[in-house]
Backbone as JSON Lines, residues from 0, in Angstrom:
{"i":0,"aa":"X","n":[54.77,-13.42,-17.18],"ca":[55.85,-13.35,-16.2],"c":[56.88,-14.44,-16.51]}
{"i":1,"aa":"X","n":[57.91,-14.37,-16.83],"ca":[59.33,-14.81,-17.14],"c":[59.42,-16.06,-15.3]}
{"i":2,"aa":"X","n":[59.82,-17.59,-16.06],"ca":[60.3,-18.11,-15.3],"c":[61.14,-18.26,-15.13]}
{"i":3,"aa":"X","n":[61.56,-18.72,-13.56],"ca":[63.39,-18.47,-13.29],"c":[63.69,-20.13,-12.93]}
{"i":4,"aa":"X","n":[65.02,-19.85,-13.46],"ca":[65.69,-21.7,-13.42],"c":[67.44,-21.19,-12.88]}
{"i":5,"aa":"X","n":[67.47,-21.86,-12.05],"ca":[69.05,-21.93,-11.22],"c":[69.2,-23.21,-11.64]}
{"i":6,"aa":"X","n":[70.56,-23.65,-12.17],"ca":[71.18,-24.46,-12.75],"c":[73.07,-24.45,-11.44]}
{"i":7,"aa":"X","n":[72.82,-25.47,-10.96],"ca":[73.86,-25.56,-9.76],"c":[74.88,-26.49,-10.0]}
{"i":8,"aa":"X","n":[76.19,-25.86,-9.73],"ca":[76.62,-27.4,-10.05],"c":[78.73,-26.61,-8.67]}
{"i":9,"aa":"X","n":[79.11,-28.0,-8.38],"ca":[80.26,-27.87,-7.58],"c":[81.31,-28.63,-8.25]}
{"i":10,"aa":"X","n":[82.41,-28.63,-8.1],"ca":[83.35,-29.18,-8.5],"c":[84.93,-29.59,-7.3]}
{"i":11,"aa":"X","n":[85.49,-30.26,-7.49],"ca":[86.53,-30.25,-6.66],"c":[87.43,-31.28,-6.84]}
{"i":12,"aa":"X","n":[88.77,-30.89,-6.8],"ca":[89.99,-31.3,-7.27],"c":[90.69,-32.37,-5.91]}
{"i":13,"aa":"X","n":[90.52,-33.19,-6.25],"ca":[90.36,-34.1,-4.51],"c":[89.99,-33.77,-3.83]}
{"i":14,"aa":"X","n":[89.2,-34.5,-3.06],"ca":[88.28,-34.55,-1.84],"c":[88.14,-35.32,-0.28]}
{"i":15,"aa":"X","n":[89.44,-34.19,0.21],"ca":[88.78,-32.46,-0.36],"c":[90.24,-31.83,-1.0]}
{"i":16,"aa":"X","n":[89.97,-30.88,-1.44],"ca":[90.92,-30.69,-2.1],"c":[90.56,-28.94,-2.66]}
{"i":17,"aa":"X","n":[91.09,-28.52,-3.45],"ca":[90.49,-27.13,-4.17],"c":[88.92,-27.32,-4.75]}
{"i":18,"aa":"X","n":[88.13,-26.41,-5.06],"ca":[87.15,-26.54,-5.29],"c":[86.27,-25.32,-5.5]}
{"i":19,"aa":"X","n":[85.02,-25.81,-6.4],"ca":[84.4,-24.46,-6.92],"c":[83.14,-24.6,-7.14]}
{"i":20,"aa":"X","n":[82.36,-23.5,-7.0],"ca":[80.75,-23.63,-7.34],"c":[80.69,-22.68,-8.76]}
{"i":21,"aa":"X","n":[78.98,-23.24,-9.52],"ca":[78.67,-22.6,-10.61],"c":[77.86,-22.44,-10.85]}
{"i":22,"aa":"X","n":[77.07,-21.36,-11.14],"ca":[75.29,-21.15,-11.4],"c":[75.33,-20.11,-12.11]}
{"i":23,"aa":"X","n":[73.98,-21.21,-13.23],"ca":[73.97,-20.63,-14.54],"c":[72.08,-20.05,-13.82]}
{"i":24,"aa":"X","n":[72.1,-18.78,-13.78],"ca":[70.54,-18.4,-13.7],"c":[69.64,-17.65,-15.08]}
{"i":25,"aa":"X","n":[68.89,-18.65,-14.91],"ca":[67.9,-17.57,-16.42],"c":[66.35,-17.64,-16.15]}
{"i":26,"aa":"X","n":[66.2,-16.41,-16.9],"ca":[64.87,-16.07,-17.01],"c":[64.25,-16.24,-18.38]}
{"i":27,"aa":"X","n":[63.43,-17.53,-18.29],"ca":[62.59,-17.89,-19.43],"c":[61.11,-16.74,-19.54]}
{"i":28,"aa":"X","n":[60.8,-16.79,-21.01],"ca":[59.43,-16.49,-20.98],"c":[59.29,-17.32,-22.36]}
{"i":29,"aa":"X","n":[57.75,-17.92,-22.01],"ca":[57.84,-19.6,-23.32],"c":[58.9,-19.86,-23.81]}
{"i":30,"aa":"X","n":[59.9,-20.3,-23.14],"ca":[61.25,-21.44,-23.43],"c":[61.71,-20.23,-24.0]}
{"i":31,"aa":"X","n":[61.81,-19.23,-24.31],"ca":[62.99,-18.52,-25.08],"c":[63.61,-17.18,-23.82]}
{"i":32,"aa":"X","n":[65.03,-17.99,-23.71],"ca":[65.94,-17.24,-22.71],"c":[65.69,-15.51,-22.9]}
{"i":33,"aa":"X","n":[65.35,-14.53,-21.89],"ca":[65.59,-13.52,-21.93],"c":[66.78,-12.61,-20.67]}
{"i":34,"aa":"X","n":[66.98,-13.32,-19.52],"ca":[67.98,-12.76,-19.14],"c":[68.75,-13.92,-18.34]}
{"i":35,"aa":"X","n":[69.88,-13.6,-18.58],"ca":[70.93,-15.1,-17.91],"c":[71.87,-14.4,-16.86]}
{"i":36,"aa":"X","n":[72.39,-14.6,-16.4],"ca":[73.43,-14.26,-14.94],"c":[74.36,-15.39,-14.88]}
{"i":37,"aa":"X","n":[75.82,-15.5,-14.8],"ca":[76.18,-16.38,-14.31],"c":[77.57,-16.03,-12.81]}
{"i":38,"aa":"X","n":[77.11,-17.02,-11.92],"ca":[78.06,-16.83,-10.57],"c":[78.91,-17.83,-10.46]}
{"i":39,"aa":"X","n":[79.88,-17.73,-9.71],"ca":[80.95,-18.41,-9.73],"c":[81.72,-18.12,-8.11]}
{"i":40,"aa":"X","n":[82.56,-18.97,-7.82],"ca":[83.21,-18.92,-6.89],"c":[83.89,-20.46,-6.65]}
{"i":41,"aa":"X","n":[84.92,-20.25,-5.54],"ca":[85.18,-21.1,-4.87],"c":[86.56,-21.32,-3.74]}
{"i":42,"aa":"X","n":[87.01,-21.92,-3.32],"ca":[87.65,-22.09,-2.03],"c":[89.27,-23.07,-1.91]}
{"i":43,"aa":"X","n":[90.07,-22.61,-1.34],"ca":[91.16,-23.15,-1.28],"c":[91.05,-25.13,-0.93]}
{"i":44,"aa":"X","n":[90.35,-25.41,0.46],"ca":[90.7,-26.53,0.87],"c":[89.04,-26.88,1.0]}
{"i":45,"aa":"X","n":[88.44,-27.68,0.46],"ca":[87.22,-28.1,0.28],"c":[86.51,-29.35,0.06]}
{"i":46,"aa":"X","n":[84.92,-30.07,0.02],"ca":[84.34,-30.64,-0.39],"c":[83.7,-30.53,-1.81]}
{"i":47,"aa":"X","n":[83.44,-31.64,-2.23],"ca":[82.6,-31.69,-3.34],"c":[81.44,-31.29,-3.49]}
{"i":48,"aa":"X","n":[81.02,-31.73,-1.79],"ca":[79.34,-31.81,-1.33],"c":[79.4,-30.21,-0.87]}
{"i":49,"aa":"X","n":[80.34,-29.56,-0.27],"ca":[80.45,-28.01,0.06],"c":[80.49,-27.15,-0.9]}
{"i":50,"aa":"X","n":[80.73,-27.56,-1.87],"ca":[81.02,-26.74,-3.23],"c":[79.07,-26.8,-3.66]}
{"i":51,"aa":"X","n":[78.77,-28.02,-3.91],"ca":[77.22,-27.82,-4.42],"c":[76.37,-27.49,-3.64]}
{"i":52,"aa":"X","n":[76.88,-27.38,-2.42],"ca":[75.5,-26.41,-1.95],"c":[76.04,-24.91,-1.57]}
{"i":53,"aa":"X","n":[77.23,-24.67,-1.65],"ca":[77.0,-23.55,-1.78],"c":[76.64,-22.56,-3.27]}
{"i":54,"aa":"X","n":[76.7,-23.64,-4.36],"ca":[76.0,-22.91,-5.67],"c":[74.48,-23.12,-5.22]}
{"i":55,"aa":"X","n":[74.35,-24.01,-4.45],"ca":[72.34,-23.62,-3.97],"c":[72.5,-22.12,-3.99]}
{"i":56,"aa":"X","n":[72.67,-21.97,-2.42],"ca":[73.01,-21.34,-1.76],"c":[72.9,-19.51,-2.27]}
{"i":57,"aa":"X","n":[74.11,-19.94,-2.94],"ca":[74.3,-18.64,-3.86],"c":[73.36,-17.91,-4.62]}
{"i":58,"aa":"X","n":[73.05,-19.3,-5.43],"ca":[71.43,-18.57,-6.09],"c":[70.72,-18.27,-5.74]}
{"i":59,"aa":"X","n":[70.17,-19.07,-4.42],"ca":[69.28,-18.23,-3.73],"c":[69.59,-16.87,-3.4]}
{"i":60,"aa":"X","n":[70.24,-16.71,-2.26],"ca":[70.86,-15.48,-2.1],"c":[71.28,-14.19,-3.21]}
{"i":61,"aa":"X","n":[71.27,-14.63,-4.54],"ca":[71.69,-13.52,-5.25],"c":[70.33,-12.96,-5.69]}
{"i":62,"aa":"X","n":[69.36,-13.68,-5.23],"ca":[67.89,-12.77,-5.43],"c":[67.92,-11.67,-4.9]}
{"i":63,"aa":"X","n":[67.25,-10.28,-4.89],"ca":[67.15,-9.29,-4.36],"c":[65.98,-9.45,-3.75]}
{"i":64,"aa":"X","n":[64.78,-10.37,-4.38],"ca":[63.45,-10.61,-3.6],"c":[62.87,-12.04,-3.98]}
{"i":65,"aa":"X","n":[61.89,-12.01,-2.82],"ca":[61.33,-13.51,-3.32],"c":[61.39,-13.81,-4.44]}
{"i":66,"aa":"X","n":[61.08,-14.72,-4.68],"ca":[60.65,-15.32,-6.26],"c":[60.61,-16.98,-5.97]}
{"i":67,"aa":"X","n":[59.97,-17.03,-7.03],"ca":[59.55,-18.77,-7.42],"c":[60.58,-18.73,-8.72]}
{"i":68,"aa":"X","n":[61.28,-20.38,-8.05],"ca":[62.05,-20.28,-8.69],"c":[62.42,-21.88,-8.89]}
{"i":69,"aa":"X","n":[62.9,-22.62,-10.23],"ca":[63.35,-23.82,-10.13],"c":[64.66,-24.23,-9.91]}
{"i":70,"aa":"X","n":[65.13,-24.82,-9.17],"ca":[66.79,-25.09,-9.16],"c":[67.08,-26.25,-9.41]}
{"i":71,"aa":"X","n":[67.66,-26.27,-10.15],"ca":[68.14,-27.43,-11.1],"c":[69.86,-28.3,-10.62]}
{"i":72,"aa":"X","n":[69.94,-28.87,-9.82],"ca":[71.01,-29.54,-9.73],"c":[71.21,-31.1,-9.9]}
{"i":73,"aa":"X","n":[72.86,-31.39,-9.92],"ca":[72.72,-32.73,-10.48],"c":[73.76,-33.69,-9.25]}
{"i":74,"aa":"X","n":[73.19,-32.83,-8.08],"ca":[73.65,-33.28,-6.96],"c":[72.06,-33.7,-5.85]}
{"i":75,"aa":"X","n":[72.13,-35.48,-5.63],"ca":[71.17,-35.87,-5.38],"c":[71.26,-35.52,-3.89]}
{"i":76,"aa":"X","n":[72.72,-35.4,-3.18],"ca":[73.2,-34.67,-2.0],"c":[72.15,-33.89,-1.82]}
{"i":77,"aa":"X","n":[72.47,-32.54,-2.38],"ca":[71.35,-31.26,-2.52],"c":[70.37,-31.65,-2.14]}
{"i":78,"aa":"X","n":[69.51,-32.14,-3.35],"ca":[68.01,-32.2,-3.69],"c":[67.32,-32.65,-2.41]}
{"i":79,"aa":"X","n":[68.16,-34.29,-2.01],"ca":[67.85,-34.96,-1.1],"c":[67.46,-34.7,0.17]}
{"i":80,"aa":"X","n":[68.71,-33.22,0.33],"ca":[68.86,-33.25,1.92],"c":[67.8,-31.78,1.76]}
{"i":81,"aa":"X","n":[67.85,-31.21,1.05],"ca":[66.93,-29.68,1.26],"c":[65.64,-29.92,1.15]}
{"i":82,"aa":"X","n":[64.78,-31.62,0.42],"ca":[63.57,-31.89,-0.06],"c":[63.01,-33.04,0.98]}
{"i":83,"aa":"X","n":[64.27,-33.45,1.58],"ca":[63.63,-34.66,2.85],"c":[64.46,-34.72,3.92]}
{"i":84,"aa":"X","n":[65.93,-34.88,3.48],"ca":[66.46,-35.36,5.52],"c":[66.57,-33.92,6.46]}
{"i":85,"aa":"X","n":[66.37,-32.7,5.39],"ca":[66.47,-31.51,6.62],"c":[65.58,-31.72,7.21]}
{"i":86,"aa":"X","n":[63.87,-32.02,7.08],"ca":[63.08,-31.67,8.37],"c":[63.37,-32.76,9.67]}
{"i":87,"aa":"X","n":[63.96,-33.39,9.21],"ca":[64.52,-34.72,10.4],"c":[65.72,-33.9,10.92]}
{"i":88,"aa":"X","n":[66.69,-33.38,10.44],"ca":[67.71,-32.8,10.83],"c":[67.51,-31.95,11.92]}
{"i":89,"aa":"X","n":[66.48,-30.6,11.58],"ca":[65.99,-29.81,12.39],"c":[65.26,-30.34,13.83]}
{"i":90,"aa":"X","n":[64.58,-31.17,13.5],"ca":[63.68,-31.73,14.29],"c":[64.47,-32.65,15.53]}
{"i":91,"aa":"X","n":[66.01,-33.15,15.03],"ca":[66.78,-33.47,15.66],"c":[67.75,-32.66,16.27]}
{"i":92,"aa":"X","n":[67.63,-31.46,16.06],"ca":[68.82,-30.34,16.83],"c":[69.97,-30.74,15.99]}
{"i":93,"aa":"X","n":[70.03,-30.62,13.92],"ca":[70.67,-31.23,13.27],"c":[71.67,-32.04,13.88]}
{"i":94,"aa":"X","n":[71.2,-33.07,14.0],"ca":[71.53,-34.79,14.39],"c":[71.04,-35.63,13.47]}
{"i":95,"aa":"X","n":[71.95,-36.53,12.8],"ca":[71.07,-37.42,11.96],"c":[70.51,-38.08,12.97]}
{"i":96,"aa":"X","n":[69.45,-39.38,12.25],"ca":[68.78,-40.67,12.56],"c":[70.0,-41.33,13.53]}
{"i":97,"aa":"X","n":[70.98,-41.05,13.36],"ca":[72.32,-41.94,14.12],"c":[72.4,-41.09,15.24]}
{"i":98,"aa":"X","n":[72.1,-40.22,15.4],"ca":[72.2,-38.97,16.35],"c":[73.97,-38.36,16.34]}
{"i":99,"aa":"X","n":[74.53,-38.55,15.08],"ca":[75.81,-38.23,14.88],"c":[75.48,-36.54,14.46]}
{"i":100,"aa":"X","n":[76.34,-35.8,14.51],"ca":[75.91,-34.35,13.96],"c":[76.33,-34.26,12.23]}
{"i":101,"aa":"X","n":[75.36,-33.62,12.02],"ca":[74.76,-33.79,10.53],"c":[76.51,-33.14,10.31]}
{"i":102,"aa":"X","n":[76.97,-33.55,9.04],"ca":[78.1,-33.06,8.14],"c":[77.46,-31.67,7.34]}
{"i":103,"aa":"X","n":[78.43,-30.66,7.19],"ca":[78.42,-29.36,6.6],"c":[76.46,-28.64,6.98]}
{"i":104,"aa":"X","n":[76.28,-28.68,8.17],"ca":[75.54,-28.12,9.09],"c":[75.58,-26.63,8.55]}
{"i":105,"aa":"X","n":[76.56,-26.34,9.02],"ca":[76.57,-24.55,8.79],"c":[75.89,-24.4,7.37]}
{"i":106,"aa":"X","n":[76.3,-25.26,6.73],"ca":[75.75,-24.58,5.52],"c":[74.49,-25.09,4.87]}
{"i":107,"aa":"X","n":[74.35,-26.31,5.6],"ca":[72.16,-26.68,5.04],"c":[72.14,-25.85,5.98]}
{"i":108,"aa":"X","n":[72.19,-25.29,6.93],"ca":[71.34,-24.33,8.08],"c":[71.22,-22.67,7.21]}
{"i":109,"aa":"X","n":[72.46,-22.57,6.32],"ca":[72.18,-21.07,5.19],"c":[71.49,-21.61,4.52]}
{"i":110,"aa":"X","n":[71.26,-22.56,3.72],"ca":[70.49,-23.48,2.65],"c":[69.15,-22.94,3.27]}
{"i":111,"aa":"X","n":[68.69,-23.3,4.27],"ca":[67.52,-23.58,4.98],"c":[66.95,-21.94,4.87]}
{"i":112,"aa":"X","n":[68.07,-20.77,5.25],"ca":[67.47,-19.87,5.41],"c":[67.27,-18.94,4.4]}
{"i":113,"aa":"X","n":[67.9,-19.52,3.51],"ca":[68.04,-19.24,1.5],"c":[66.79,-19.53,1.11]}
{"i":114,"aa":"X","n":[66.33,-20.36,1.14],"ca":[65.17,-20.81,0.52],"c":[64.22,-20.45,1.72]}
{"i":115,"aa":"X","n":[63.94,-20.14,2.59],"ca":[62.69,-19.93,2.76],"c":[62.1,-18.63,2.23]}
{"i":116,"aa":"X","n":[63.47,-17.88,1.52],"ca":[62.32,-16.47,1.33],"c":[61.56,-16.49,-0.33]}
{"i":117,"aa":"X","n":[61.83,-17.59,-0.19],"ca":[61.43,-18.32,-1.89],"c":[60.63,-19.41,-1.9]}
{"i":118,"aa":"X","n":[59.97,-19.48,-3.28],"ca":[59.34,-21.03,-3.49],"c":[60.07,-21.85,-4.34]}
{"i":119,"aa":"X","n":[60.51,-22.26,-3.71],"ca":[61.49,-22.98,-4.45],"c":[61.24,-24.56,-5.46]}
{"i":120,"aa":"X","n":[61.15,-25.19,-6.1],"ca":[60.61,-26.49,-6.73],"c":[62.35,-26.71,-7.0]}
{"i":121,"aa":"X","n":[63.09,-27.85,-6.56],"ca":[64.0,-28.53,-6.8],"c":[63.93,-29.78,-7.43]}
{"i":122,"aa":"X","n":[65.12,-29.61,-8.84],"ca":[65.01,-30.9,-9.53],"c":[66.16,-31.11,-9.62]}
{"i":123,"aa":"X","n":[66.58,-32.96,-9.56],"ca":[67.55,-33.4,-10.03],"c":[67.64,-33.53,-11.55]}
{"i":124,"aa":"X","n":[69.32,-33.58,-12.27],"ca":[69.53,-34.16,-13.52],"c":[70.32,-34.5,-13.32]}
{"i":125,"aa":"X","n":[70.69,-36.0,-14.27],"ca":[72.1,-36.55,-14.26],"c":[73.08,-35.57,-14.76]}
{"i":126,"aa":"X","n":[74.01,-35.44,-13.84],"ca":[74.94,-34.22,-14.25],"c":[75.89,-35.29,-15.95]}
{"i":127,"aa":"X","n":[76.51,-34.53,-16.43],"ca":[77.86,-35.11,-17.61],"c":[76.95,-35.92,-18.2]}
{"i":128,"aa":"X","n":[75.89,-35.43,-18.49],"ca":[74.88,-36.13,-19.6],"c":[74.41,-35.12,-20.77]}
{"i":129,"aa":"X","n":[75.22,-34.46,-21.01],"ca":[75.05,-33.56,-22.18],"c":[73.74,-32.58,-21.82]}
{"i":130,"aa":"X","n":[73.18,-32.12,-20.64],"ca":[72.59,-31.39,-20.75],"c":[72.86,-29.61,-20.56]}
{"i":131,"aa":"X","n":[72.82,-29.13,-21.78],"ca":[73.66,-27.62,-22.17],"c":[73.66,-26.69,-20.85]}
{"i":132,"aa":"X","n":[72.76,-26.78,-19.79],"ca":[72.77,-25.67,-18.88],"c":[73.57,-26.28,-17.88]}
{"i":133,"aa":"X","n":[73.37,-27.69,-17.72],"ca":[74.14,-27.96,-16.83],"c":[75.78,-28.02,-16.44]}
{"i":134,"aa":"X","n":[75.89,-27.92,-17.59],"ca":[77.29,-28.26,-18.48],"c":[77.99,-26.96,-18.51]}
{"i":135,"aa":"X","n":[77.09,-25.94,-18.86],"ca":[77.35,-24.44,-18.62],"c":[77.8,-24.37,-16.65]}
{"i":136,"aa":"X","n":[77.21,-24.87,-15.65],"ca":[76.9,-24.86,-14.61],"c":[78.53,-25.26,-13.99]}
{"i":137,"aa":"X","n":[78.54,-26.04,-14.83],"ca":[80.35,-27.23,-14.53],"c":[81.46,-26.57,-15.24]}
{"i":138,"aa":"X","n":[80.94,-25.88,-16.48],"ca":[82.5,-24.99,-16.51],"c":[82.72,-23.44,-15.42]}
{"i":139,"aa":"X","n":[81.36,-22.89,-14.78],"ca":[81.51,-22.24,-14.14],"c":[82.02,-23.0,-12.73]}
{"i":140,"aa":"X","n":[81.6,-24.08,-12.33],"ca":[81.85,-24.32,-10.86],"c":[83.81,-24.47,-11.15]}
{"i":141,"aa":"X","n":[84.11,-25.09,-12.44],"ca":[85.38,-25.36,-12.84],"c":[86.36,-24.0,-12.99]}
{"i":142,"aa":"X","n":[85.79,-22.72,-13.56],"ca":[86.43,-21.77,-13.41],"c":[86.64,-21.17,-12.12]}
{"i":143,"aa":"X","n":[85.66,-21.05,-10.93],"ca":[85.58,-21.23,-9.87],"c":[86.55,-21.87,-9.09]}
{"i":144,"aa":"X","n":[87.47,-22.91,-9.58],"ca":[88.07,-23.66,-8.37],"c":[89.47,-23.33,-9.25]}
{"i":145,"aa":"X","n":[89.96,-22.62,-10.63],"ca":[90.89,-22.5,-11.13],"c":[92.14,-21.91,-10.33]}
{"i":146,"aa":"X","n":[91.33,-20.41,-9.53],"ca":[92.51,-19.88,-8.77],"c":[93.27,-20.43,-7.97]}
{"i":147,"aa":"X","n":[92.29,-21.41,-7.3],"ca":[92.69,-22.41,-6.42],"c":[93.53,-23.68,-6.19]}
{"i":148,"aa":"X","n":[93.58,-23.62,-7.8],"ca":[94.56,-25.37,-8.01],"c":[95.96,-24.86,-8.23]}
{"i":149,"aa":"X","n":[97.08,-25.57,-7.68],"ca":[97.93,-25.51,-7.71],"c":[98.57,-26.26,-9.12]}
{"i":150,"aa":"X","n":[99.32,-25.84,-9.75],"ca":[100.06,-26.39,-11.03],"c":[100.76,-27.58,-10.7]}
{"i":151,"aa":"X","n":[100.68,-28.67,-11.36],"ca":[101.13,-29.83,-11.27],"c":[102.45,-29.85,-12.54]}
């Protein structure tokens, strides 16, 4: 059985400013790629941190069914908040520890409901460290926010 790797990555042209998501998805079987997908999108007036989770997001969602799956981003944002401060979030009527209301809510609350129909294992990488998928991940989140930038 072929493993699956989501490769996430956001981008954005001041912040906030224009902006774009990118996910590179593939299906390994012993390290040798057999099917790849790549998604793209992004938004007129935006975050940096809105842009990378909605390439979570996306990947999840572009499943048609469960699956176990690794997602690979190089946003510690992400990792952080979907692997530890959401169950505090929830548990707070998303309120942080400050009891301030959690920032971009709406969308860890899709995050939240993205991944549960999955097993998900989330890893960080230093993003702009030469790693090829990720890098793939950043010219998609970058084509993604192209429509969006205005010509200087």
């Amino acid at each position: 059985m072929p493993e699956l790797f989501a490769y996430t990555d956001g981008a954005c042209s001041g912040n906030p400013g224009p902006g774009g998501w990118g996910v590179l998805m593939l299906a390994r079987d012993g390290g040798a790629v057999v099917k790849e997908r790549e998604l793209s999108g992004g938004e007129m007036m935006t975050t940096n941190n809105r842009m990378e989770l909605l390439a979570a997001i996306s990947a999840l969602e572009a499943l048609a069914r469960p699956s176990e799956l690794t997602v690979v981003t190089d946003s510690a944002y992400v990792k952080n908040g979907v692997t530890e401060w959401i169950h505090g979030w929830k548990r707070n009527g998303w309120r942080t520890a400050g009891r301030d209301p959690v920032k971009n809510a709406d969308l860890w609350q899709r995050l939240d409901a993205a991944q549960a129909r999955h097993k998900v294992v989330w890893r960080w990488i230093k993003g702009h460290a030469g790693h090829a998928e990720n890098e793939r991940a950043d010219a998609l989140a970058r084509a993604g926010m192209a429509p969006f930038k205005v010509a200087k």
